[in-house]
Backbone as CSV, one residue per row, in Angstrom:
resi,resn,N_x,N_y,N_z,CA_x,CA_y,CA_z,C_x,C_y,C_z
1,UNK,0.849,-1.150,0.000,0.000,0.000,0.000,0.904,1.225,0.000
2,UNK,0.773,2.448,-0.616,1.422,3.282,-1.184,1.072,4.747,-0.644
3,UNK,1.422,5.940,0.299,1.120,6.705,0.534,1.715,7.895,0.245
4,UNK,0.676,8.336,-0.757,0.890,9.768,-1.680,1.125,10.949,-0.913
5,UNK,0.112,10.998,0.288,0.329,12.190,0.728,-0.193,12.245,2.459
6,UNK,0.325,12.919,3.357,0.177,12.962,4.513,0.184,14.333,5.246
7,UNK,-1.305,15.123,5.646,-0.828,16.433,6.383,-1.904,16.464,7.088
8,UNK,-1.617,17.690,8.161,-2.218,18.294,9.190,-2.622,19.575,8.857
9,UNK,-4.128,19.869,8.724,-4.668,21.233,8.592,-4.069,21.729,7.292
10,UNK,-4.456,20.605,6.602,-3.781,21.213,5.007,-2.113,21.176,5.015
11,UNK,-1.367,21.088,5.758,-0.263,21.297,5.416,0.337,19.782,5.322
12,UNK,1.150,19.625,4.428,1.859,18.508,4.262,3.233,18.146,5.131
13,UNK,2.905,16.911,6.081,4.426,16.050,7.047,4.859,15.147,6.591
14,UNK,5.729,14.922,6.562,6.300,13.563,6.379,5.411,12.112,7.067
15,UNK,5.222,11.568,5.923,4.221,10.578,6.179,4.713,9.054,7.375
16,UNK,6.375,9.533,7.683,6.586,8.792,9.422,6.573,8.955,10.413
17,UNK,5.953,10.061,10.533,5.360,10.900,11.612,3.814,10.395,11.573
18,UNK,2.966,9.302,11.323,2.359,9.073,11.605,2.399,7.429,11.901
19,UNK,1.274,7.213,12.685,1.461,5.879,13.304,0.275,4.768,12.597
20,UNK,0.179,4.160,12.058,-0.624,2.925,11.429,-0.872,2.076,12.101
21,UNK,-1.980,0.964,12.820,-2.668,-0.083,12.842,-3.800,-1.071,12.467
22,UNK,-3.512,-1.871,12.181,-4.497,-2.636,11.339,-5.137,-3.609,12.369
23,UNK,-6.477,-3.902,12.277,-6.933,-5.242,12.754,-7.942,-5.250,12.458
24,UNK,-8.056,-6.979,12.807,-8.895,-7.675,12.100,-9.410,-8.541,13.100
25,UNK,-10.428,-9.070,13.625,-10.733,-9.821,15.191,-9.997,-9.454,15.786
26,UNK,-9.051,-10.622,15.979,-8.046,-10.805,17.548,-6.836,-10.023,17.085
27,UNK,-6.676,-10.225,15.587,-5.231,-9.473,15.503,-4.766,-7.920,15.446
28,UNK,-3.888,-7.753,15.636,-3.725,-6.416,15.491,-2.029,-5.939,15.094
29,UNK,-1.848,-5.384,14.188,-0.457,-5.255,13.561,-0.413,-3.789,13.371
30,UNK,1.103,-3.306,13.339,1.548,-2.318,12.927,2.715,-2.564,11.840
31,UNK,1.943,-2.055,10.871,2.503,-2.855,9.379,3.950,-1.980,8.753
32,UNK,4.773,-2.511,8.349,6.111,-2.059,8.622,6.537,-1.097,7.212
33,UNK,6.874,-0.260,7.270,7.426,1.025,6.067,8.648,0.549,5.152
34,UNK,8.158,1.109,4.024,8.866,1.076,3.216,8.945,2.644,2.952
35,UNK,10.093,2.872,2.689,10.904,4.720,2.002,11.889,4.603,0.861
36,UNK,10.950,4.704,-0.175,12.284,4.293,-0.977,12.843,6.036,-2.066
37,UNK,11.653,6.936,-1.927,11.799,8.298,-1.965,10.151,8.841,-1.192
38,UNK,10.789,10.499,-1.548,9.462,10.936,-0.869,8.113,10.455,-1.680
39,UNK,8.480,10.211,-2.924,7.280,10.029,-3.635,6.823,8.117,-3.733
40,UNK,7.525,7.729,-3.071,7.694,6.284,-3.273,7.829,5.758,-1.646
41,UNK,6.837,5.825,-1.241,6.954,4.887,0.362,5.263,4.874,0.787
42,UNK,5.415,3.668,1.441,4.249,3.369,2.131,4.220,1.982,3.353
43,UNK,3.376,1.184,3.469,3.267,-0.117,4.414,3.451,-1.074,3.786
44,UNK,4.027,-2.319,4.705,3.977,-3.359,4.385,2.512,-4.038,4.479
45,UNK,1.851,-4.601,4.170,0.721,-5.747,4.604,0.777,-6.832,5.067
46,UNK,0.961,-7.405,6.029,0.954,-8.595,6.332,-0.436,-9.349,5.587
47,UNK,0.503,-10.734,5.321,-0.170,-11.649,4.421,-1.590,-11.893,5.010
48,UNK,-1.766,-12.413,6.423,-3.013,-12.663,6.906,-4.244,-11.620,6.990
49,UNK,-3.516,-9.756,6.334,-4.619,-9.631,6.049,-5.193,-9.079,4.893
50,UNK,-4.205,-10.134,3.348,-4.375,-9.832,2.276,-5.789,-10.778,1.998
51,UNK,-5.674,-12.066,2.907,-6.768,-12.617,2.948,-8.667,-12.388,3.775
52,UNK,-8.787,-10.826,3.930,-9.869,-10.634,4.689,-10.552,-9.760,3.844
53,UNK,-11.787,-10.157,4.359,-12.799,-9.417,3.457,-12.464,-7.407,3.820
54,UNK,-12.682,-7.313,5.193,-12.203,-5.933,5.730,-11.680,-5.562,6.570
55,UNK,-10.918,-4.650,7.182,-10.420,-4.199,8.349,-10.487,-3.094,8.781
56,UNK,-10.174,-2.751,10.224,-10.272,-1.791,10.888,-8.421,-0.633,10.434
57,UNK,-8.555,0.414,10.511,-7.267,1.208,10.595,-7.421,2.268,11.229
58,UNK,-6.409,2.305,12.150,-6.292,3.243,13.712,-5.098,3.865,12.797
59,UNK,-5.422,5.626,12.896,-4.035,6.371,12.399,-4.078,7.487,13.318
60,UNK,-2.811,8.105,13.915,-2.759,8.667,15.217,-1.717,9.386,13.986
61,UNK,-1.845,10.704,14.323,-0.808,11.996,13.473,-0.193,12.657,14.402
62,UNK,-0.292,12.629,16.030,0.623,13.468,16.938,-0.703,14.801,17.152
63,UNK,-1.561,15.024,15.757,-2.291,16.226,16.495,-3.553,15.887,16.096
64,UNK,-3.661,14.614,16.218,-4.734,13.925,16.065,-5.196,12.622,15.979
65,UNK,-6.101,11.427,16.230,-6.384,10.864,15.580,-7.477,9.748,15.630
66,UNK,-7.856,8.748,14.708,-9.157,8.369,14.069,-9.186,7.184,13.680
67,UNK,-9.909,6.427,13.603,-10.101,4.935,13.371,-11.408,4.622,11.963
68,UNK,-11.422,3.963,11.402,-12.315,3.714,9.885,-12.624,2.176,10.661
69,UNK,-13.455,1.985,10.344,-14.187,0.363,10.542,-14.647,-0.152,9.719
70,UNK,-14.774,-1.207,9.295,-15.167,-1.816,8.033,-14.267,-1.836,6.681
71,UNK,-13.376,-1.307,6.452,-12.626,-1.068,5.144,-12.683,-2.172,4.533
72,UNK,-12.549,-2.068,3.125,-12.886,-2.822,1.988,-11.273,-3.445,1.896
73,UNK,-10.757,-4.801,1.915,-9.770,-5.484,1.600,-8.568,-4.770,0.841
74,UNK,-9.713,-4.659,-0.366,-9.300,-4.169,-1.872,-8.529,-2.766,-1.735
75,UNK,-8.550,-1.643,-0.416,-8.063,-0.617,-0.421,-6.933,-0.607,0.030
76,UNK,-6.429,-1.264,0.679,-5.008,-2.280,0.780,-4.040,-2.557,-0.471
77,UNK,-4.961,-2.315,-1.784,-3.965,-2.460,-2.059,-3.302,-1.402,-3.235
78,UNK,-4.026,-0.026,-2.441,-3.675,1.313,-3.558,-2.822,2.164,-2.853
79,UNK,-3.405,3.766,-3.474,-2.542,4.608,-3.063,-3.769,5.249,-1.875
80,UNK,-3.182,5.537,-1.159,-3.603,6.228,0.318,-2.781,8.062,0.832
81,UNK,-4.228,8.994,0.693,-3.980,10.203,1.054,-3.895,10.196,2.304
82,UNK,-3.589,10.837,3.204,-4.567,10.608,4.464,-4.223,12.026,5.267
83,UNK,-4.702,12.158,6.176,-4.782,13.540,6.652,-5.921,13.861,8.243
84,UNK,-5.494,14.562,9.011,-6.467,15.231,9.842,-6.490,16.754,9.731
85,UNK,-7.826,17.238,9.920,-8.227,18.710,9.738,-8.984,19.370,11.093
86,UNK,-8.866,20.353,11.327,-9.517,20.682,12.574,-10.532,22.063,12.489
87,UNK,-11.285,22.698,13.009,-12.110,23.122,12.244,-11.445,24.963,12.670
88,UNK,-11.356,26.090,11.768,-12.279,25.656,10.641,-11.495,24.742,9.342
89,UNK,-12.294,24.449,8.795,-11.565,23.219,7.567,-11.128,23.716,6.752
90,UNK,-10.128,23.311,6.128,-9.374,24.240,5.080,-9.704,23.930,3.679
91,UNK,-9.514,24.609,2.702,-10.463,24.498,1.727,-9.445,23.571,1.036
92,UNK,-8.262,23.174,1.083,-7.272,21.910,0.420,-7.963,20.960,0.862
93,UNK,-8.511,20.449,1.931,-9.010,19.043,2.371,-10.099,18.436,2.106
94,UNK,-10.542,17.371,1.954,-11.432,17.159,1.795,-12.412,16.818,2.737
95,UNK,-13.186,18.123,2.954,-14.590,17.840,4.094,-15.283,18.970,3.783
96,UNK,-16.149,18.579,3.309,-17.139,19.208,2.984,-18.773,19.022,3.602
97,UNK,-19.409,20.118,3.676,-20.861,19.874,4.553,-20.575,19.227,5.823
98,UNK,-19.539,19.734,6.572,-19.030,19.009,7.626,-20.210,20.167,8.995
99,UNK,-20.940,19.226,9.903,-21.684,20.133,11.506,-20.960,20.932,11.715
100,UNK,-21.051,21.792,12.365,-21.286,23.178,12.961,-20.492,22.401,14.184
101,UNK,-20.895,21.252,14.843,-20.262,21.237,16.402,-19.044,20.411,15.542
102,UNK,-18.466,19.774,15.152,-17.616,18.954,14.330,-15.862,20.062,14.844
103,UNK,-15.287,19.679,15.356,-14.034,20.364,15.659,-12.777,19.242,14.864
104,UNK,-12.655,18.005,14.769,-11.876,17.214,14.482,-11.705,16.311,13.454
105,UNK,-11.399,16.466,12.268,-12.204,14.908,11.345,-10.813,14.390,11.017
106,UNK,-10.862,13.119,10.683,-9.516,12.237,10.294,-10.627,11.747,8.497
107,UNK,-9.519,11.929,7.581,-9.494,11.421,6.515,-8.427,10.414,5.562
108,UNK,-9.250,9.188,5.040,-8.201,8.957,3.877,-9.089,9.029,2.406
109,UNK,-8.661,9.292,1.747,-8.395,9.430,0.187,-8.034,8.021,-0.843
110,UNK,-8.630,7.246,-0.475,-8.211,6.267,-1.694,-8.007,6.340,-2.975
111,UNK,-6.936,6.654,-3.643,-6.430,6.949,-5.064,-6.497,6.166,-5.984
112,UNK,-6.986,4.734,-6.003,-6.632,3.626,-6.650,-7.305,3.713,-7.875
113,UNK,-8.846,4.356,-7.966,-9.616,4.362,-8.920,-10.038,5.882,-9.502
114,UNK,-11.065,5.808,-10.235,-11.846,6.928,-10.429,-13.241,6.907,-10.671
115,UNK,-14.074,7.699,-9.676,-13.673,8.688,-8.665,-12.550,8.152,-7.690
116,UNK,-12.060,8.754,-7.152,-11.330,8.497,-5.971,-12.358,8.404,-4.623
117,UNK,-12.309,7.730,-3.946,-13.342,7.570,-2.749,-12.637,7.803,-1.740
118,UNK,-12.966,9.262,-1.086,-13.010,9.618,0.442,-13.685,9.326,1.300
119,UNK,-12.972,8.870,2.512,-14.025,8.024,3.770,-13.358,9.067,4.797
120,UNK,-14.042,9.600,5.776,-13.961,10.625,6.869,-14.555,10.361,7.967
121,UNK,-13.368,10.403,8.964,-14.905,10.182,10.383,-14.065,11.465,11.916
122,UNK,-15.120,11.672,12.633,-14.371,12.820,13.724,-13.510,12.055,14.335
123,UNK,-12.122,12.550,14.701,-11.264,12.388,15.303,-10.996,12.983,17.125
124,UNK,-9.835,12.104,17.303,-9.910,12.458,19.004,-8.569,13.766,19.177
């Protein structure tokens, strides 16, 4: 899995400054980096969970962070934006029609296809 891009409040960090976990029932992994340039790095996958229908991913950014439930297998195996925004939202990110009480959202960006499908949920 391949990660294009990584920032806070619109601004772009270095994408190892953030922390990744995956699970699936009982398991739970922190899937190991690859850097091979800035434009070329992302996670390893462990094999056991190339075989699952979906999983959970916990991403913690230092000034934020958010968990997705359910993910589709298949997104495992693209390119991944990802990002937290805090309000007000910046017009680079993607959140749009976001509540009035809403202070925190965690996003990823799945790049693999077209459209590209953004999944967003409030962050801690």
């Amino acid at each position: 899995m391949f990660l294009t891009a990584c920032e806070v409040d619109g601004t772009p960090i270095p994408c190892d400054q953030l922390t990744f976990r995956l699970q699936s029932g009982s398991a739970t992994v922190t899937p190991a980096r690859f850097k091979e340039s800035e434009k070329k790095q992302g996670l390893v996958v462990p094999e056991e969970f190339r075989a699952l229908k979906n999983f959970q991913v916990s991403i913690d950014t230092g000034s934020g962070g958010f968990v997705l439930a359910n993910v589709d297998i298949a997104f495992l195996k693209g390119q991944w934006h990802v990002g937290v925004d805090h309000a007000p939202f910046k017009d680079e990110t993607p959140i749009y029609n976001a509540p009035a009480a809403l202070r925190c959202v965690g996003y990823i960006v799945f790049e693999w296809g077209e459209p590209e499908v953004v999944v967003s949920t409030p962050c801690q």
